[in-house]
C-alpha angles and dihedrals in degrees: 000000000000125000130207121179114193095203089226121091107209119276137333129314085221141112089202131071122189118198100193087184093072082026090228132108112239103207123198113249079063092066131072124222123273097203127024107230122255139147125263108303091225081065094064095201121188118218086260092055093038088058090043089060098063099055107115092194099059097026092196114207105245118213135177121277090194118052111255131235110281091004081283112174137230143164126159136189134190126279118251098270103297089128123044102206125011128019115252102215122086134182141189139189130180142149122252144183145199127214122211127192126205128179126198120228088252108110132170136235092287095046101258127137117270088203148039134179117191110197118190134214122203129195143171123223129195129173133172120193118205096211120214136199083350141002100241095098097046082052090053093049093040089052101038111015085082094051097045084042086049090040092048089049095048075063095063109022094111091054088042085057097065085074094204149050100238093055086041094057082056093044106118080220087072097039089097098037114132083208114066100188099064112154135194079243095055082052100052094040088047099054088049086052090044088051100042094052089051088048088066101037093059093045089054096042098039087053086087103056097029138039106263110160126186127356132261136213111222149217127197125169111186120191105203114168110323094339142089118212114190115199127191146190127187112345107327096108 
Protein backbone atom coordinates (compact mmCIF):
# COMPACT_ATOMS: atom_id res chain seq x y z
CA UNK A 1 0.00 0.00 0.00
CA UNK A 2 1.55 3.41 -0.99
CA UNK A 3 0.64 6.74 0.51
CA UNK A 4 0.83 10.04 -0.90
CA UNK A 5 -0.34 13.15 1.13
CA UNK A 6 -0.73 16.62 -1.12
CA UNK A 7 -0.33 18.99 1.82
CA UNK A 8 -3.77 21.23 0.38
CA UNK A 9 -7.11 20.41 1.52
CA UNK A 10 -9.34 21.25 -1.07
CA UNK A 11 -10.61 25.05 -1.38
CA UNK A 12 -11.12 27.91 0.85
CA UNK A 13 -12.90 28.01 4.44
CA UNK A 14 -14.43 31.24 3.22
CA UNK A 15 -18.24 32.92 2.07
CA UNK A 16 -16.56 35.35 0.28
CA UNK A 17 -14.68 35.14 -2.78
CA UNK A 18 -12.50 38.23 -4.16
CA UNK A 19 -11.53 38.22 -7.61
CA UNK A 20 -8.53 41.37 -7.56
CA UNK A 21 -8.29 40.96 -11.18
CA UNK A 22 -11.67 42.56 -11.81
CA UNK A 23 -10.82 44.44 -8.28
CA UNK A 24 -14.67 43.50 -6.86
CA UNK A 25 -15.95 40.84 -4.04
CA UNK A 26 -18.47 38.19 -5.55
CA UNK A 27 -20.29 37.37 -2.95
CA UNK A 28 -22.41 34.18 -2.80
CA UNK A 29 -25.72 34.82 -2.86
CA UNK A 30 -24.55 36.32 -6.57
CA UNK A 31 -23.60 32.90 -7.83
CA UNK A 32 -25.62 30.08 -8.77
CA UNK A 33 -24.79 26.21 -7.78
CA UNK A 34 -22.58 24.02 -9.88
CA UNK A 35 -23.83 20.94 -8.77
CA UNK A 36 -27.45 20.24 -7.21
CA UNK A 37 -26.86 18.11 -3.69
CA UNK A 38 -27.46 14.85 -3.47
CA UNK A 39 -26.17 11.90 -1.71
CA UNK A 40 -23.81 9.51 -3.07
CA UNK A 41 -25.24 8.17 -6.18
CA UNK A 42 -24.18 4.20 -5.04
CA UNK A 43 -26.75 4.94 -2.24
CA UNK A 44 -29.93 5.28 -4.87
CA UNK A 45 -32.17 7.29 -2.48
CA UNK A 46 -35.89 8.09 -3.37
CA UNK A 47 -37.23 11.48 -2.39
CA UNK A 48 -38.79 9.67 0.58
CA UNK A 49 -35.39 8.23 1.69
CA UNK A 50 -33.54 11.35 0.80
CA UNK A 51 -35.89 13.28 3.25
CA UNK A 52 -35.54 10.37 5.90
CA UNK A 53 -31.45 11.03 5.99
CA UNK A 54 -31.49 14.31 7.23
CA UNK A 55 -33.69 13.67 10.55
CA UNK A 56 -31.50 14.36 13.44
CA UNK A 57 -33.71 12.83 15.66
CA UNK A 58 -33.82 9.29 14.08
CA UNK A 59 -30.50 9.41 12.44
CA UNK A 60 -31.43 6.24 10.08
CA UNK A 61 -28.07 4.02 8.84
CA UNK A 62 -27.94 4.44 5.07
CA UNK A 63 -26.59 1.49 2.94
CA UNK A 64 -26.18 0.85 -0.64
CA UNK A 65 -29.22 -0.46 -2.86
CA UNK A 66 -26.36 -1.51 -6.10
CA UNK A 67 -23.06 -3.88 -5.14
CA UNK A 68 -20.25 -2.07 -5.02
CA UNK A 69 -16.70 -2.54 -6.98
CA UNK A 70 -14.59 -5.36 -5.24
CA UNK A 71 -17.62 -6.15 -2.68
CA UNK A 72 -16.45 -3.30 -1.24
CA UNK A 73 -18.85 -2.02 1.94
CA UNK A 74 -20.63 1.42 3.13
CA UNK A 75 -23.11 2.68 5.31
CA UNK A 76 -23.43 6.53 6.65
CA UNK A 77 -25.38 8.26 9.06
CA UNK A 78 -25.91 11.79 9.88
CA UNK A 79 -23.76 13.80 11.86
CA UNK A 80 -24.91 14.75 15.19
CA UNK A 81 -26.63 17.86 14.28
CA UNK A 82 -23.56 20.22 12.85
CA UNK A 83 -25.51 20.82 9.77
CA UNK A 84 -29.09 21.58 9.78
CA UNK A 85 -29.98 20.54 6.90
CA UNK A 86 -27.73 18.37 4.49
CA UNK A 87 -24.70 16.36 5.36
CA UNK A 88 -21.64 17.72 4.21
CA UNK A 89 -19.81 14.78 3.44
CA UNK A 90 -20.07 13.10 0.18
CA UNK A 91 -18.45 9.85 -1.34
CA UNK A 92 -18.12 7.85 -4.86
CA UNK A 93 -16.84 4.51 -6.15
CA UNK A 94 -16.75 3.16 -9.52
CA UNK A 95 -14.61 0.70 -11.92
CA UNK A 96 -12.54 1.98 -14.68
CA UNK A 97 -10.40 0.99 -17.48
CA UNK A 98 -7.82 2.07 -19.82
CA UNK A 99 -7.42 1.04 -23.13
CA UNK A 100 -3.93 0.85 -24.80
CA UNK A 101 -3.10 0.34 -28.75
CA UNK A 102 -0.09 -1.05 -30.09
CA UNK A 103 0.78 -1.63 -33.65
CA UNK A 104 3.42 -3.88 -34.88
CA UNK A 105 5.75 -2.75 -37.31
CA UNK A 106 4.05 -4.91 -39.79
CA UNK A 107 2.20 -2.61 -42.24
CA UNK A 108 0.35 -3.33 -45.74
CA UNK A 109 0.59 -1.98 -49.20
CA UNK A 110 -1.14 1.33 -48.16
CA UNK A 111 0.91 1.82 -45.02
CA UNK A 112 -1.46 0.71 -42.45
CA UNK A 113 -0.67 -1.65 -39.29
CA UNK A 114 -1.08 -5.63 -39.82
CA UNK A 115 -1.47 -5.90 -36.78
CA UNK A 116 -3.04 -4.38 -33.38
CA UNK A 117 -3.06 -5.50 -29.74
CA UNK A 118 -5.53 -3.57 -27.28
CA UNK A 119 -4.59 -4.21 -23.77
CA UNK A 120 -6.91 -3.08 -21.12
CA UNK A 121 -6.46 -1.80 -17.70
CA UNK A 122 -8.81 -1.97 -15.44
CA UNK A 123 -9.09 0.08 -11.69
CA UNK A 124 -11.24 0.74 -9.01
CA UNK A 125 -11.54 3.94 -7.56
CA UNK A 126 -13.16 4.94 -4.19
CA UNK A 127 -13.19 8.51 -2.36
CA UNK A 128 -14.58 9.54 -0.01
CA UNK A 129 -14.66 14.23 0.87
CA UNK A 130 -15.15 15.32 4.42
CA UNK A 131 -17.03 18.65 3.60
CA UNK A 132 -16.52 21.80 5.88
CA UNK A 133 -18.35 25.01 6.50
CA UNK A 134 -20.45 23.82 3.27
CA UNK A 135 -20.69 21.12 0.95
CA UNK A 136 -19.94 22.95 -2.21
CA UNK A 137 -16.47 21.99 -2.34
CA UNK A 138 -17.02 17.73 -1.42
CA UNK A 139 -19.58 18.01 -4.36
CA UNK A 140 -16.68 19.62 -6.70
CA UNK A 141 -14.18 16.85 -5.84
CA UNK A 142 -17.16 13.82 -5.97
CA UNK A 143 -18.12 15.01 -9.25
CA UNK A 144 -14.32 15.96 -10.94
CA UNK A 145 -11.19 14.23 -8.70
CA UNK A 146 -12.03 10.89 -10.78
CA UNK A 147 -11.87 12.63 -14.22
CA UNK A 148 -8.61 14.61 -13.62
CA UNK A 149 -7.38 11.30 -11.93
CA UNK A 150 -8.81 9.30 -15.44
CA UNK A 151 -7.45 12.22 -17.66
CA UNK A 152 -3.82 12.14 -15.76
CA UNK A 153 -3.71 7.97 -16.28
CA UNK A 154 -4.72 8.10 -20.18
CA UNK A 155 -1.27 10.01 -19.98
CA UNK A 156 0.50 7.30 -18.91
CA UNK A 157 -1.34 4.23 -19.86
CA UNK A 158 1.19 3.15 -22.38
CA UNK A 159 3.89 3.35 -19.81
CA UNK A 160 1.32 1.58 -17.14
CA UNK A 161 1.11 -1.26 -19.77
CA UNK A 162 4.67 -2.37 -19.56
CA UNK A 163 3.50 -4.08 -15.83
CA UNK A 164 6.59 -4.02 -14.57
CA UNK A 165 9.83 -2.08 -13.85
CA UNK A 166 11.94 -3.94 -15.39
CA UNK A 167 9.86 -3.74 -18.97
CA UNK A 168 9.30 0.16 -18.13
CA UNK A 169 13.32 0.94 -17.87
CA UNK A 170 13.26 -0.73 -21.97
CA UNK A 171 10.05 1.27 -22.97
CA UNK A 172 11.24 3.83 -26.16
CA UNK A 173 8.75 6.43 -24.06
CA UNK A 174 11.68 6.56 -21.23
CA UNK A 175 14.87 6.60 -23.79
CA UNK A 176 14.99 10.03 -23.51
CA UNK A 177 14.03 10.29 -19.56
CA UNK A 178 16.48 12.73 -17.41
CA UNK A 179 15.50 10.40 -14.52
CA UNK A 180 16.70 6.96 -14.91
CA UNK A 181 14.84 5.27 -11.91
CA UNK A 182 11.32 5.81 -13.07
CA UNK A 183 8.87 3.12 -11.63
CA UNK A 184 5.37 2.05 -12.40
CA UNK A 185 4.95 3.44 -8.52
CA UNK A 186 6.38 6.84 -9.26
CA UNK A 187 3.57 6.79 -12.24
CA UNK A 188 0.77 5.98 -10.40
CA UNK A 189 1.79 8.36 -7.21
CA UNK A 190 2.59 11.19 -9.71
CA UNK A 191 -0.86 11.26 -11.65
CA UNK A 192 -2.81 11.33 -7.90
CA UNK A 193 -0.48 14.34 -7.07
CA UNK A 194 -1.15 15.87 -10.68
CA UNK A 195 -4.80 15.47 -10.03
CA UNK A 196 -4.94 16.60 -6.62
CA UNK A 197 -3.22 19.68 -7.29
CA UNK A 198 -5.98 20.41 -10.53
CA UNK A 199 -8.88 19.54 -8.05
CA UNK A 200 -7.98 22.50 -6.15
CA UNK A 201 -7.09 24.71 -8.75
CA UNK A 202 -10.30 24.53 -10.27
CA UNK A 203 -12.10 24.91 -6.93
CA UNK A 204 -10.18 28.05 -6.28
CA UNK A 205 -10.48 29.46 -9.94
CA UNK A 206 -14.18 28.33 -10.63
CA UNK A 207 -15.26 30.34 -6.95
CA UNK A 208 -15.56 32.93 -8.72
CA UNK A 209 -18.13 31.81 -11.49
CA UNK A 210 -20.03 29.27 -9.39
CA UNK A 211 -21.32 28.90 -5.61
CA UNK A 212 -18.54 26.73 -3.70
CA UNK A 213 -18.83 27.21 -0.28
CA UNK A 214 -16.53 25.87 2.32
CA UNK A 215 -13.59 23.58 1.80
CA UNK A 216 -13.18 19.84 2.24
CA UNK A 217 -10.18 17.34 3.35
CA UNK A 218 -10.11 14.08 1.07
CA UNK A 219 -9.58 10.42 0.74
CA UNK A 220 -9.03 8.51 -2.33
CA UNK A 221 -7.85 4.63 -2.45
CA UNK A 222 -7.20 3.58 -5.84
CA UNK A 223 -6.64 -0.60 -6.70
CA UNK A 224 -4.40 -0.70 -10.29
CA UNK A 225 -2.99 -4.16 -11.12
CA UNK A 226 -1.85 -5.95 -7.88
CA UNK A 227 -1.52 -2.68 -5.83
CA UNK A 228 -3.38 -0.51 -3.76
CA UNK A 229 -2.42 3.42 -3.83
CA UNK A 230 -4.18 5.59 -0.99
CA UNK A 231 -4.24 9.34 -1.61
CA UNK A 232 -5.30 12.28 1.05
CA UNK A 233 -6.00 15.60 1.46
CA UNK A 234 -6.63 17.62 5.08
CA UNK A 235 -7.19 15.47 7.65
CA UNK A 236 -8.84 12.73 6.34
CA UNK A 237 -5.96 10.42 6.59
Amino acid sequence: MLNINPSSAFAYFTNINSDRRLGFRVYDDMLDEKYTYRRPEFLQLNEESEQAATDHEARPIIIPHRELPLNAGYAETINAGKTPHKNEDQSVAGMFCLRVSKSTNETDSKGSPTHVTQTKIPYAYFGVFDGHAGCGAALMAVNQLHIHIMEKLQGVKELLACESDEKLALSEELAEAVVSSVTIDNLVVGTLEEAFFEMDEQIRREKVTYKIDGGCAAIVALFLGKKLFVANAGDCR
